[in-house]
C-alpha positions in Angstrom: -48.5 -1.9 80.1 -45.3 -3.9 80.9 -44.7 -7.0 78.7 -41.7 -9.4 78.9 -40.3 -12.1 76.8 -37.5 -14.9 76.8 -34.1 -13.9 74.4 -32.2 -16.9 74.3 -29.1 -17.0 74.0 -27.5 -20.9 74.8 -25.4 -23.0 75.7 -24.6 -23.4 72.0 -22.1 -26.3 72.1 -21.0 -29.8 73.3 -18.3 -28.6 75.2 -20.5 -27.3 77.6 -22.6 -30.5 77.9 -19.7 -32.3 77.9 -18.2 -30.4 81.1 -21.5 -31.1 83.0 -21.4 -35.1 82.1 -25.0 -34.9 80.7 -25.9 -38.2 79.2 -25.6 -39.2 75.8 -26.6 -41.8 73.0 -24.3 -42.1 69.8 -26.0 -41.7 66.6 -25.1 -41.5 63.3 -26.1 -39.3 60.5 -27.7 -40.7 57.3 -25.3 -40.6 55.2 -27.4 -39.7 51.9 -26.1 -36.3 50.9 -22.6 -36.3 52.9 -20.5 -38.8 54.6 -22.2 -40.8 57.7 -20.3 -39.0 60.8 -21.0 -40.3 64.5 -22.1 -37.4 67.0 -23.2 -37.2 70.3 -27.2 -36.8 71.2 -27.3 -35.7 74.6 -30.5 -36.7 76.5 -30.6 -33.4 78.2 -31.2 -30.0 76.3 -30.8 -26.6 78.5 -31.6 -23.2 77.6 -30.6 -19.6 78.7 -30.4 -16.5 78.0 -32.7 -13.6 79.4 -36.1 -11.8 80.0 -36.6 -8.6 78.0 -38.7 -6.3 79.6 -40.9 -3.3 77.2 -43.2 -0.2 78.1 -40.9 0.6 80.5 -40.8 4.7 81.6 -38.0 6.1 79.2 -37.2 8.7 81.1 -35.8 5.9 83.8 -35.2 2.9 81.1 -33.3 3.5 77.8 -35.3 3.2 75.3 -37.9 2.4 78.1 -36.6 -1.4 77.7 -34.9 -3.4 80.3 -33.8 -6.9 81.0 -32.9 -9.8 83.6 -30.6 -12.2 82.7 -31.6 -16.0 82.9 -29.2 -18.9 84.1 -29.3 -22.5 82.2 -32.2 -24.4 83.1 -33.9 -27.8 81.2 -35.4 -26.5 77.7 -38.5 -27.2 78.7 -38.6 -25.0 81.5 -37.3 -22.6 79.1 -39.7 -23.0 76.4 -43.0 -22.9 79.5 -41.5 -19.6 81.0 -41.2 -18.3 77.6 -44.8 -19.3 76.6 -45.7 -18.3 80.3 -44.2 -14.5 80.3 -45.8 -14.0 76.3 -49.2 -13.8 78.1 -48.2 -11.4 81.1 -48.7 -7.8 81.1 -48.4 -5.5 84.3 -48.8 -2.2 85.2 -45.4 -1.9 87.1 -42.1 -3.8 86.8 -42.5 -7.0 88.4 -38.8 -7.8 90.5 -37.1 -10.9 88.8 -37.9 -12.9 92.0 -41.5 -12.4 92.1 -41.6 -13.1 88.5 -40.1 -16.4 89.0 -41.6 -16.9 92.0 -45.6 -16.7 90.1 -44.0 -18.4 87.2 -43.4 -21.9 89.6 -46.7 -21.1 91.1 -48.1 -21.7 88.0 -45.7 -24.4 86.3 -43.6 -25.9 88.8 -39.8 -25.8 90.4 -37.5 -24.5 87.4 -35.4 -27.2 87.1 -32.0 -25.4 86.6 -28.5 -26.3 85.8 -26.1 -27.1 88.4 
């Protein structure tokens, strides 16, 4: 059997949210063991990374392991797929775009970055 699972792997920093304009809310920190500092809470969280793939043939797949890499998309569509691809099992490798494809079938439009 074929199983897959999400690896994340960002966007780990403001910068990037920054770039993007994602809206934001200042907040402060409480101030109760450190300093109170100002930071920015961006209304908007995003999530990437990629799909590893296991129970792959090794003599065709190092290790017989493989993986599709995943562009930014909403955290919650990151955090469905992931709870999505935990359940799946096939016989053969599914192509990325099928797997996408049955994921939306069963959750909805990905809601990726721009």
């Amino acid at each position: 059997m074929i199983s897959y699972s999400t690896n994340w792997m960002g966007p780990v920093n403001t910068k990037w949210y920054e770039d993007r304009d994602i809206p934001f809310v200042m907040e402060k920190t409480s101030g109760k063991h450190l300093p109170s500092v100002e930071y920015k809470q961006f209304l908007e969280s995003y999530s990437c990374g990629r799909i590893d793939i296991y129970g792959l043939d090794e003599q065709e797949y190092y290790a017989g392991k493989n993986e599709y890499s995943l562009s930014v998309m909403r955290t919650e569509d990151w955090n469905a797929l992931g709870d999505w691809l935990d359940k799946l099992e096939t016989d053969e490798l599914m192509p990325y775009d099928l797997l996408i494809e049955r994921f939306e079938e069963h959750y909805g439009k990905i809601r990726w970055s721009k």
